[in-house]
N, C-alpha and C positions, 0 to 999 in steps of 0.2 A: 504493500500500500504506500510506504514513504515516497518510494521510485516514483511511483503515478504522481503523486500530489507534486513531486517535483517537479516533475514534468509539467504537469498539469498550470505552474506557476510560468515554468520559461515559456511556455504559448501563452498565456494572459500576457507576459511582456515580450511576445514574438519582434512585432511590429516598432517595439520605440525604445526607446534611449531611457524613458523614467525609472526613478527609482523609487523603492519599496519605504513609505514611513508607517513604523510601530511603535506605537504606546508601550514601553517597557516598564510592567506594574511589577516585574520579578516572580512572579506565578506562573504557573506551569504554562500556558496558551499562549500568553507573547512570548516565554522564550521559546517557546516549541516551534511557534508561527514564524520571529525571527531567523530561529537556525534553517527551516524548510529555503527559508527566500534568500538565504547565504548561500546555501547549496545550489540553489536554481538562480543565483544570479550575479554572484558575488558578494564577498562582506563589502565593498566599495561601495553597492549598490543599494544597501539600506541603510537606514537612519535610527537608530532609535530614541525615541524621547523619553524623557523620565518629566511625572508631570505629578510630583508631591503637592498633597493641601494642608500647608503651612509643614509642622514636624512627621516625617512617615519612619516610622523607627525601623522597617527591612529597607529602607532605600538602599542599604549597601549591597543588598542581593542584585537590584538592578544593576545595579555600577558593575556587579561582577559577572552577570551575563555578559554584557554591551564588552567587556572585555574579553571576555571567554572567546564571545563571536567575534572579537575584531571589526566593531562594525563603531562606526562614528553615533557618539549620543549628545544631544540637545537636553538639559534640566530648566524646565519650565514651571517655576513654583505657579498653581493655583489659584493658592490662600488667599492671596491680596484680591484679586480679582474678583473669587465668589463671595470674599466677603464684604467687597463694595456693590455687589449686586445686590446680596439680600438685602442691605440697608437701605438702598434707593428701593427697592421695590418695601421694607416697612413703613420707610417715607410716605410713600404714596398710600400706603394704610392695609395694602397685604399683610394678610395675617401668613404667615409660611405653617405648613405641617413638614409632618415628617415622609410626607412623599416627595413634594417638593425639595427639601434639605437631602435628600436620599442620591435625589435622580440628577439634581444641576449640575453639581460637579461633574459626573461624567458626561453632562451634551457640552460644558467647558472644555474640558478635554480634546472631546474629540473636533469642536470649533480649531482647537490650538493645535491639534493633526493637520485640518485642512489649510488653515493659514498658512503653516510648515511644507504642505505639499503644493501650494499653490504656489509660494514662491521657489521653490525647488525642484518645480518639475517631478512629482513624486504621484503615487499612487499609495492610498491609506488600507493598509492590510486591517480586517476585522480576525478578530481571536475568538470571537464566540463559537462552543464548541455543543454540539445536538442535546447532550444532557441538561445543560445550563436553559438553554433555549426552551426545550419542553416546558420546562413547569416556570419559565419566564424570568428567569435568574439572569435580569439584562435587561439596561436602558433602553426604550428608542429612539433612536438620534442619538445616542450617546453610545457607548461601549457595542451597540448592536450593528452599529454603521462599517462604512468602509467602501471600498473600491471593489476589494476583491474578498474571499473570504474560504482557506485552506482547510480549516477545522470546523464549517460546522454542520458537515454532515456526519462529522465523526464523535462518539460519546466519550465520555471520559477515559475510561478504559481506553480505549482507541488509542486517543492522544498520547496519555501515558506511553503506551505500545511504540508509536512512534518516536517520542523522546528517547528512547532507549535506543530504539535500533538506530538515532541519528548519533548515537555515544555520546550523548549531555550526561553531565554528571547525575546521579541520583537525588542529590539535594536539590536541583532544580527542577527534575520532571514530578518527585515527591512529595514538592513545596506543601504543605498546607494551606490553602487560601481562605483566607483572610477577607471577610466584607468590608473592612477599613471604616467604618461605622459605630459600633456598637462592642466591636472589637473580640466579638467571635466568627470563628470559620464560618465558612461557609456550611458546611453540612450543619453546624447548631442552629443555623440559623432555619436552614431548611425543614430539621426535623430529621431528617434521614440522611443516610450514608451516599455517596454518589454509587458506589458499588448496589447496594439494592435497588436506586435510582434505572440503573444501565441494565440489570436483570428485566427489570421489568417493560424498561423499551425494547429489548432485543428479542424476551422471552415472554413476553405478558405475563409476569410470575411476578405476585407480590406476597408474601407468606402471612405479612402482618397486615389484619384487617383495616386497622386504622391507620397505618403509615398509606396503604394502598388510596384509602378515600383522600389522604390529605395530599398525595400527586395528580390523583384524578379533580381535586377543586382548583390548583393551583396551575396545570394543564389548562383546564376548564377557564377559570378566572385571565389568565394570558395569552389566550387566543388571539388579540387584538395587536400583538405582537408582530405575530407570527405570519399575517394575515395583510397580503396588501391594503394600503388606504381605499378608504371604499369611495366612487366617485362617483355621482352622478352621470347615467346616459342618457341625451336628450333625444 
């Protein structure tokens, strides 16, 4: 499968000269995603950003991918930005929740992807990978965007699988991820493990009855996702 996806990346950039920009959060999917478009294009040929909101206590993990690959990194602090935004928008007497405060940061981000590839002549790789995406573990317009996107037909498991066979070290393909929120992983956060998660999209096997209902609401509940903009035909 890596082969393919390799491939698969040097014919998305057959025709042009652009180079590859990814968000490097130090978790398993950008650095998976970066090392695929090293191999399919050169380290010369991607960029990676590091885009901390205000203190991110793994940033050294990033720094130590972007070195790993040999690839040029951009550190674009957040902080100051969203947190001049929320204040203009309390101004104006927006009340913020916690969806809001969840999701800006990352359409921030990936704003500061395209900015990056626009003046770079770049093309913005997405990391979202098929398990995440099911049960909606992902911004729109934010973390969910991109040009092109190597990993998200592929579940967890998968990805993993391919980090390995790319020979990335094991602390990087076995990162624990981290929501950067709330300051538990992601599976706490979820409720359930990504491995029962990938059983049950590959196998339809869910063993525990209520873990099962709470991927099929959260499925359910992020459809809109998943699901082109819906548009009026006249």
């Amino acid at each position: 499968m890596t082969s393919l996806i390799i491939q698969w990346i040097e014919n998305y950039f057959k025709d042009t000269d652009s180079i590859a920009v990814i968000g490097i959060s130090g978790g398993k999917d950008s650095t998976i995603a970066a090392a695929l478009c090293v191999k399919a294009l050169g380290a010369e040929r991607v960029i990676g950003v590091l885009m901390p909101q205000g203190v991110q206590d793994d940033i050294d993990v990033s720094h130590a991918v972007c070195e790993h690959l040999g690839i040029r990194k951009i550190e674009i602090n957040i902080g100051d930005t969203v947190d001049s935004l929320y204040s203009k928008l309390r101004d104006s007497g927006v009340e913020l929740n916690s969806i809001a405060t969840s999701n800006t940061p990352a359409r921030v981000r990936m704003t500061t992807l395209y900015a990056i590839a626009a003046s770079m002549n770049g093309r913005v790789v997405n990391t979202c990978n098929a398990s995440e995406t099911f049960v909606g573990w992902g911004t729109k317009y934010g973390d969910m965007a991109g040009d092109f996107s190597p990993l998200s037909n592929l579940t967890v498991t998968e990805v993993k699988a391919v980090g390995l066979e790319l020979g990335l070290p094991t602390g990087f393909v076995n990162k624990i991820p981290i929501d950067g929120l709330c300051g538990k992983t992601d599976e706490e956060s979820l409720g359930f493990s990504y491995e029962v998660l990938d059983k049950y999209i590959c196998e339809g096997v869910c063993e525990d009855e209520q873990t099962l209902q709470r991927i099929k609401n959260l499925h359910k509940l992020s459809e809109h996702k998943r699901n082109p903009m819906p548009a009026f035909n006249k």
